[in-house]
C-alpha positions in Angstrom: 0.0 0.0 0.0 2.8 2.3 1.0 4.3 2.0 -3.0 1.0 3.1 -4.2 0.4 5.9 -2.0 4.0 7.3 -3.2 3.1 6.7 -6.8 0.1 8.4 -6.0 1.6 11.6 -4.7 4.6 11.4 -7.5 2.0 11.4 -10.1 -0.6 13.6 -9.2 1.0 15.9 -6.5 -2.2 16.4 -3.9 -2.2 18.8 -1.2 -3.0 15.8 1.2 -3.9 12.3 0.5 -6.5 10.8 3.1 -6.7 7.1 3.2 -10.1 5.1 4.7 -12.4 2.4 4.7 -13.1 -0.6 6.7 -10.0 -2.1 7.2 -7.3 0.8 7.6 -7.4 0.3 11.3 -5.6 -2.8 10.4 -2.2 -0.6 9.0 0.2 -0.3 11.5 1.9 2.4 10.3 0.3 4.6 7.7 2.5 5.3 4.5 4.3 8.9 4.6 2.2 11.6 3.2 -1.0 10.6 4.1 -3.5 10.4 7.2 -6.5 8.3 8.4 -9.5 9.9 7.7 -13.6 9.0 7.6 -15.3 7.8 4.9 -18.2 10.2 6.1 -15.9 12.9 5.2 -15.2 11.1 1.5 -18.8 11.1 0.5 -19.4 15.0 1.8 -16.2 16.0 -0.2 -17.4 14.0 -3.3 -20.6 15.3 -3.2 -19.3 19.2 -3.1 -17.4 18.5 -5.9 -19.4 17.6 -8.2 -22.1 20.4 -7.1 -19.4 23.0 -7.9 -18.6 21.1 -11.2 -22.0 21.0 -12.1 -22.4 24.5 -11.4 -19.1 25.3 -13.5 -20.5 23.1 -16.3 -24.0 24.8 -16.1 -22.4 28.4 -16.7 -20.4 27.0 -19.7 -23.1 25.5 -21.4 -24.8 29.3 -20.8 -22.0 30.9 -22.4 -21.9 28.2 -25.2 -25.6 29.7 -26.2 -23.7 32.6 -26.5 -20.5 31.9 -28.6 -19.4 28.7 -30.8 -17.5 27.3 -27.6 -16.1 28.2 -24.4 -12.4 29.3 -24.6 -11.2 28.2 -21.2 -7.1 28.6 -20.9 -5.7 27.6 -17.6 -5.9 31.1 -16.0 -9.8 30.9 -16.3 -10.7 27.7 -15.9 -13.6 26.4 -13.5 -11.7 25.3 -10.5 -13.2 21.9 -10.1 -11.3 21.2 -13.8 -7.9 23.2 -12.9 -5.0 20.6 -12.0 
């Protein structure tokens, strides 16, 4: 598990990795970089997310109606998309 969570922090650089479920109680030592955390919390997370990218997505498809397509550049993307 430890080789994973390092992969996943090499590849995609997070602010902070949370690890849960039903059997993390079981680790004796949690991998460096990362922190037990509630599934509870995973689900609320989640569930903001996708409200602000369906809000993001909703004001695209407005300005769509407006123009050909929406010229998003890094600087002004929706946050939910930015890396």
């Amino acid at each position: 598990m430890a080789d994973v969570v390092q992969r996943l922090i090499a590849a995609l650089e997070p602010q902070d990795v949370v690890l849960g479920g039903g059997n993390i109680h079981k680790l004796k030592q949690l991998p460096p970089g990362s922190r037990a955390g509630d599934n509870a919390n995973a689900f609320l997370g989640g569930f903001r997310l996708w409200e602000k990218l369906g809000k993001n997505l909703t004001r695209a498809k407005a300005q769509t109606n407006k123009r050909k397509r929406p010229q998003f550049t890094r600087a002004n993307a929706p946050k939910a998309l930015q890396v």
